[in-house]
C-alpha positions in Angstrom: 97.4 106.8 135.2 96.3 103.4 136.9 96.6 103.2 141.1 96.5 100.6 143.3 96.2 100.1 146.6 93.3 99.7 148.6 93.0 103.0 149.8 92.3 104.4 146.5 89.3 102.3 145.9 87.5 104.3 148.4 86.9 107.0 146.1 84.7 104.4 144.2 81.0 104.6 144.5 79.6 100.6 145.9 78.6 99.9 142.2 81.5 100.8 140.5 83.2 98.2 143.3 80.5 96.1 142.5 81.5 96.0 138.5 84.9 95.8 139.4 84.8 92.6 141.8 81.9 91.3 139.1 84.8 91.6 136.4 87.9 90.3 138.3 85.9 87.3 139.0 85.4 86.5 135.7 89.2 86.9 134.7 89.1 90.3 133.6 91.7 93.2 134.5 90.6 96.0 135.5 92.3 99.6 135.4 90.8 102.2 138.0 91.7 105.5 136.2 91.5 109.2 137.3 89.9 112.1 134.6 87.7 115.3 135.1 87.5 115.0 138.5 85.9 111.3 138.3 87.2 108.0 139.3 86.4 105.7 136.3 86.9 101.9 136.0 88.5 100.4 132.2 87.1 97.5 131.6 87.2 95.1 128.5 85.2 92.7 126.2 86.7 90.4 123.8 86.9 91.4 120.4 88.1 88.4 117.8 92.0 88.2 118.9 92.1 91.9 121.1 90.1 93.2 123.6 87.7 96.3 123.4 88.1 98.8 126.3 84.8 100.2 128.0 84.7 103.2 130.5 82.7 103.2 133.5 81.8 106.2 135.2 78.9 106.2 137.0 76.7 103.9 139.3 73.9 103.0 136.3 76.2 102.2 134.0 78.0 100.2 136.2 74.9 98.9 137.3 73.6 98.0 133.7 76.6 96.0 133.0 76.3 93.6 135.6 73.3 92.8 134.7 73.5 92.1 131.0 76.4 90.4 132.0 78.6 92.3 129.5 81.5 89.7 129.4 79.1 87.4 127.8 79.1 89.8 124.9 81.6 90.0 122.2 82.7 93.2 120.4 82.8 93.6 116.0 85.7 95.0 114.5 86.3 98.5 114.7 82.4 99.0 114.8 80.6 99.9 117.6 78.4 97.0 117.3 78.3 93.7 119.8 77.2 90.0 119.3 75.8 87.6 121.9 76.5 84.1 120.6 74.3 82.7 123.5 71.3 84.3 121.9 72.3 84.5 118.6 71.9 88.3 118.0 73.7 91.1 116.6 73.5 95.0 117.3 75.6 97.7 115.9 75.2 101.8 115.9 74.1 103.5 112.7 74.2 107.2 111.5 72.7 109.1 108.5 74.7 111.5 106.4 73.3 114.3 104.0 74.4 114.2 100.6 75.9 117.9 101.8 78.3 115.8 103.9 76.8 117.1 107.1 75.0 114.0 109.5 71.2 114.5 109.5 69.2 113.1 112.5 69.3 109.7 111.7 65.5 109.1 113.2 64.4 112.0 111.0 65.6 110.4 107.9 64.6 106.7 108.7 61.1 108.6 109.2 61.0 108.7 105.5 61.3 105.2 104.4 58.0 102.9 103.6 57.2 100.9 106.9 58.7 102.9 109.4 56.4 102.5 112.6 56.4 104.8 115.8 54.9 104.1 118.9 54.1 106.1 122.3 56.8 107.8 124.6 59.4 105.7 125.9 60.9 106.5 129.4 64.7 107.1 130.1 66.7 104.4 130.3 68.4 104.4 134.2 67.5 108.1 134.1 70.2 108.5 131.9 69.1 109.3 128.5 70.5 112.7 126.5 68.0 115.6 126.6 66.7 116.1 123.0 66.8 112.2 122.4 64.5 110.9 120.5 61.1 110.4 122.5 59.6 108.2 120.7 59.4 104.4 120.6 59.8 103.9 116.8 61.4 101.2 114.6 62.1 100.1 111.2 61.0 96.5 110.5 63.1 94.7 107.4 61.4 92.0 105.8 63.3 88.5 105.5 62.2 85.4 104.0 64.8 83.4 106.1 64.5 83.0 110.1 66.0 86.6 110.9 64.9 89.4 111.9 66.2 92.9 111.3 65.2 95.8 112.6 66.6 99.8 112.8 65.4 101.2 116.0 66.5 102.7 119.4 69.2 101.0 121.0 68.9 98.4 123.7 70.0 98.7 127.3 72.6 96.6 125.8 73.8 98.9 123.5 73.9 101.9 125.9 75.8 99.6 128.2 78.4 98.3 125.3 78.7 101.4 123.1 78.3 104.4 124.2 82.2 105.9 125.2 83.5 108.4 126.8 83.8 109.3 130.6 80.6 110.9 130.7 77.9 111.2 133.5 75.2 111.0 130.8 75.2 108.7 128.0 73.2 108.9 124.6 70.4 106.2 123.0 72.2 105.2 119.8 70.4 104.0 117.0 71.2 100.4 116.0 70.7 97.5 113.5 69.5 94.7 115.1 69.3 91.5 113.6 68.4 88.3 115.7 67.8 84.6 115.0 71.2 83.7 114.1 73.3 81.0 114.7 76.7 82.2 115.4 79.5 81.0 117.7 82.7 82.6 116.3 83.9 86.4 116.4 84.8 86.4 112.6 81.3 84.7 111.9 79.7 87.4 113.7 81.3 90.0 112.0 81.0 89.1 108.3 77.3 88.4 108.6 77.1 92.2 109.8 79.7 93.8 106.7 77.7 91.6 104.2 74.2 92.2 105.6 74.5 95.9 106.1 76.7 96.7 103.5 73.7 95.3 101.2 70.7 96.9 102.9 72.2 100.8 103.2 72.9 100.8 99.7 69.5 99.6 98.9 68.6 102.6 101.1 71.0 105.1 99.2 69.2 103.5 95.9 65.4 103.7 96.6 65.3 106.2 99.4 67.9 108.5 98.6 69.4 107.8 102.1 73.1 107.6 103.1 73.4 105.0 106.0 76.4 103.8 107.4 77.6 101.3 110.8 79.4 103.8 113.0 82.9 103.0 114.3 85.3 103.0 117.2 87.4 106.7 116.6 91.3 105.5 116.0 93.7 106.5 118.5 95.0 110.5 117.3 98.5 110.6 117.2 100.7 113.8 117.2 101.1 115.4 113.8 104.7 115.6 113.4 104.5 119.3 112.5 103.4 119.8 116.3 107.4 119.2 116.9 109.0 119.9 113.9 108.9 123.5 114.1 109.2 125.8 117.0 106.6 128.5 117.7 107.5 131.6 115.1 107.2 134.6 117.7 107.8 137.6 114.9 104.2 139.2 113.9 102.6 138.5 110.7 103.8 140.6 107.5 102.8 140.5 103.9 104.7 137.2 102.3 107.4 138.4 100.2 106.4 135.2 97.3 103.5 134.3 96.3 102.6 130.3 95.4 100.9 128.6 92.2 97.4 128.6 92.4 96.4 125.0 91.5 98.5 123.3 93.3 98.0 126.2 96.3 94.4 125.2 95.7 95.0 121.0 96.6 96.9 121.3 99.1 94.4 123.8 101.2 91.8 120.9 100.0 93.9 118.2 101.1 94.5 120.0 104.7 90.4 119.9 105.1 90.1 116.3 104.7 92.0 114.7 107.9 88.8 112.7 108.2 89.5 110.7 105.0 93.6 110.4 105.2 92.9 108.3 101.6 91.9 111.2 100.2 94.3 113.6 101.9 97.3 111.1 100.9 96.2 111.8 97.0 96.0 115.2 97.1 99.0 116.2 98.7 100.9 113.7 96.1 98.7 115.5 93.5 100.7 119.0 94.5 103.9 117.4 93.6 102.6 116.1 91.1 101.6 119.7 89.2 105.6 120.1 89.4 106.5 116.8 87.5 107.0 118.2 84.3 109.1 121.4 85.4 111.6 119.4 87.7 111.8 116.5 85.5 112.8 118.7 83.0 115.5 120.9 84.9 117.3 117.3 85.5 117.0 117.4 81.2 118.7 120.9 81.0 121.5 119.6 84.0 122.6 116.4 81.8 122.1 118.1 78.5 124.5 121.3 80.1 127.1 118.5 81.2 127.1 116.8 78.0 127.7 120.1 75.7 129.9 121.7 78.3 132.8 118.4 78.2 135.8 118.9 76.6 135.4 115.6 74.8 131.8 116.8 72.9 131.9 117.6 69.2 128.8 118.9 67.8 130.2 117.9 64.4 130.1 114.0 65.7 127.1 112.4 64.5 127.1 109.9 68.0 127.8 112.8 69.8 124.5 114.8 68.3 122.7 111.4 68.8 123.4 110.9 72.7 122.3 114.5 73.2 118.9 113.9 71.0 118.2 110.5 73.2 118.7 112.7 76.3 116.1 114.8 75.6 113.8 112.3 73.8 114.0 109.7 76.5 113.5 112.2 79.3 110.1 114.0 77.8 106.9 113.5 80.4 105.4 110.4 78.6 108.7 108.7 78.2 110.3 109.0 82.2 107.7 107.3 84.4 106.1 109.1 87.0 108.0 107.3 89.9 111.2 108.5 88.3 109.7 111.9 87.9 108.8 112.1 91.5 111.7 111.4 92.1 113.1 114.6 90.1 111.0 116.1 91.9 111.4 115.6 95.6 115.3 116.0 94.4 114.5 119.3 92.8 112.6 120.9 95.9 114.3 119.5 99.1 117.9 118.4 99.9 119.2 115.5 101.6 120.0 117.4 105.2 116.5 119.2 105.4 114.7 115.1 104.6 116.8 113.2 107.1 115.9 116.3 109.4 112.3 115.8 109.5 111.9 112.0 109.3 114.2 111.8 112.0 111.2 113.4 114.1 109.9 109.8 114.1 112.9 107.6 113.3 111.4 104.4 114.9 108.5 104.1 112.7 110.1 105.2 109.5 113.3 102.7 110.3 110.2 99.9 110.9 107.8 100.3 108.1 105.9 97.2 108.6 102.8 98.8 109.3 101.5 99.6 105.6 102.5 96.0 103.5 104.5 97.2 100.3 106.6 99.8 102.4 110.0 99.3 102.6 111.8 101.1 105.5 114.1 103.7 105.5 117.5 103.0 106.1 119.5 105.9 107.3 123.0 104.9 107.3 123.8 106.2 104.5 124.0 102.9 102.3 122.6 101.7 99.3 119.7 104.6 97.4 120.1 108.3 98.3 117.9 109.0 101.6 115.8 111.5 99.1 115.2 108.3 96.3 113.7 106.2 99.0 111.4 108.7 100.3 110.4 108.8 96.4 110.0 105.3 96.3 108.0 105.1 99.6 105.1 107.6 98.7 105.1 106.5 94.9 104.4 102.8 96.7 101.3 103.7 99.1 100.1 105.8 96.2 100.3 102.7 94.3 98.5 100.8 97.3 95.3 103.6 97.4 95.1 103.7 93.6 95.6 100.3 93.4 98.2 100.4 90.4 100.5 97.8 89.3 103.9 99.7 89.9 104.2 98.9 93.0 107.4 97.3 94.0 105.7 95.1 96.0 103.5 92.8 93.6 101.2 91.5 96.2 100.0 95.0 97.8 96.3 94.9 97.6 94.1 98.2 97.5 94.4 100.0 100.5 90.7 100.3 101.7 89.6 103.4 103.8 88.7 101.3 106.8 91.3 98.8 107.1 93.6 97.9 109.6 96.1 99.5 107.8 94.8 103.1 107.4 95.1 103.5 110.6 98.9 104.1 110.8 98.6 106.4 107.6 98.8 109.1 110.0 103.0 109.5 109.5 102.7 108.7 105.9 100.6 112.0 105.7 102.8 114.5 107.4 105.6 112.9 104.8 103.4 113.7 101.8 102.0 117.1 103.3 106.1 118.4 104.3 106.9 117.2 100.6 104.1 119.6 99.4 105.1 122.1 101.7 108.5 121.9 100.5 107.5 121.7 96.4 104.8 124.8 96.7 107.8 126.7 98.3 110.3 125.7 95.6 107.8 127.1 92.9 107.3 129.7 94.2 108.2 133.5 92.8 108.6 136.7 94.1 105.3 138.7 95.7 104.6 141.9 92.7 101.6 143.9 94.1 
């Protein structure tokens, strides 16, 4: 929580006053905030049309940022990365990943690739450097025929100042991508050069080294799962389950709960669990229209229309001739009524009512007008699995492929818990009794 007063600003060390004078000078707020026993200072850089927020702790890095004169700096995207149009440079974080998944030590992998060139020692930065960083001056020169030049190697005081996060006492030695002799003025400039540049040169690593390289980014806000609310805390002791659940589609949704990282991912294989039950509910909605045809008074099996409506129910409602939004609709009908639905998204009503998050989502309207609550619900996942695919069925026809870094992704998060309750709910509506 923010204070104010003067008062509270004893508490601050002299250069944390220092930074906060320095920035309030310059037009820029500053929040004095209170965590883990530490009075910190929020401070921001511009970043295109918002603002990137940077903690300061502790007298150095207070100290550093004064004198790089960080609101001469600009930050890129979601990346940690920074440009200085003054000097026409550009530095963002990198990381390594194994092709186990798992990240590798980024200077042990670079170590590997033709050119790399290592030097003597170098000393702590502002005595503040991580213990078991990297002790070596090292970098990775990248040829250029043009008047750049690129470079992978330890991060600059810069980069320390600008990217490291966290309310931490000591902060780590990142390594960057640096690429200098440019001539850039504009935040969007800035930021294209680095997609395009890097987005080139680490899948020429991937190709010829074998090495997975990737710009590291800013962590999106968490958000509270809904199922931290939805349920209260069950207080009776565990007991052997009295059904037991298909194993395939058991088997995605136990994969899809072990990849929160990537909610792309996630998304598609919790709609892949309804998707095993297509074919059975689409085909109990068959057996319901078929029963209500042959059970009224008015049907004659010796009438040859009569024997011909009851033949194009069943042809016209076989897997390849229904589509698959309308069988996911049969589906999420089949497995979850309209009371137990409104229940749940009404653990968020706000956001589901807005919907303008994720283009090619239509809100949910909950009074009871127009589609059945269950229907739109259909129609909504069908529509963002449209977007990740990047199918045509969409009902929106200028929804673009949902990318896994976008803007966009970022408010997946609800979209999820929708997906996962509706796999919940299908996995428990196929479900059969428990014979050991």
């Amino acid at each position: 929580m923010g204070t104010s007063g003067s008062s509270e600003y004893s508490t601050l060390s002299r250069e944390l006053m220092e930074l906060k004078n320095y920035a309030e000078s310059h037009g820029i707020k500053v929040v004095e905030r209170k965590s883990l026993k530490l009075t910190y200072l929020n401070i921001t850089i511009q970043n295109g049309r918002d603002r990137r927020t940077i903690s300061v702790a502790n007298d150095g890095h207070a100290r550093t940022l004064r004198s790089i004169k960080f609101n001469e700096y600009v930050a890129l995207g979601s990346f940690r990365a920074f440009a200085s149009y003054s000097k026409g440079t550009i530095e963002a974080a990198i990381l390594t990943v194994l092709d186990t998944g798992t990240r590798a030590s980024t200077l042990e992998a670079l170590r590997n690739i033709p050119g790399f060139e290592a030097d003597n020692p170098v000393d702590s930065i502002d005595g503040e450097s991580e213990e078991g960083e990297d002790d070596e001056k090292w970098r990775l020169p990248i040829e250029s025929k043009n008047s750049w030049k690129i470079e992978v190697s330890p991060g600059s005081r810069e980069a320390i100042a600008l990217i490291s996060q966290g309310v931490r006492r000591v902060y780590t030695i990142p390594v960057t991508l640096k690429i200098s002799g440019l001539h850039i003025s504009e935040h969007d400039e800035a930021l294209e050069i680095l997609e395009t540049l890097s987005g080139a040169l680490f899948f020429n690593f991937e190709l010829r080294y074998n090495i997975v390289t990737m710009l590291r980014r800013v962590p999106s806000a968490k958000y509270q799962s809904l199922f931290l609310s939805d349920y209260d805390d069950d207080t009776r002791k565990p007991h052997l389950p009295r059904f037991k659940y298909a194993e395939k589609p058991l088997s995605l949704y136990w994969y899809a709960r072990t990849s929160s990282e990537m909610p792309l991912l996630q998304y598609l294989a919790f709609y892949q669990v309804l998707e095993f039950y297509f074919l059975h509910f689409s085909q109990n909605e068959v057996v319901q229209r078929l029963r209500q045809e042959l059970q009224h008074p008015r049907f004659d099996p010796s009438s040859d229309s009569n024997i011909a409506k009851v033949i194009s129910l069943v042809n016209g409602h076989g897997r390849g001739a229904i589509s698959e939004r309308d069988q996911l609709k049969a589906t999420i009908r089949g497995c979850v009524d309209q009371e137990s639905i409104k229940t749940f998204l009404e653990l968020d009503e706000e956001y589901f009512k807005e919907s303008r998050k994720i283009s090619g989502v239509r809100p949910i309207r909950f009074d009871g007008k127009g589609e059945e609550l269950r229907d739109q619900v259909a129609d909504r996942v069908y529509d963002i699995r449209c977007r990740i695919v990047h199918t045509k069925d969409s009902k929106d026809p200028k929804s673009e492929l949902l990318l896994p870094f976008s803007a966009e992704v970022k408010w997946l998060g609800r979209e999820v818990d929708l997906v996962r309750y509706l796999a919940q709910r299908v996995l428990i509506a196929g479900s059969v009794p428990m014979q050991i």
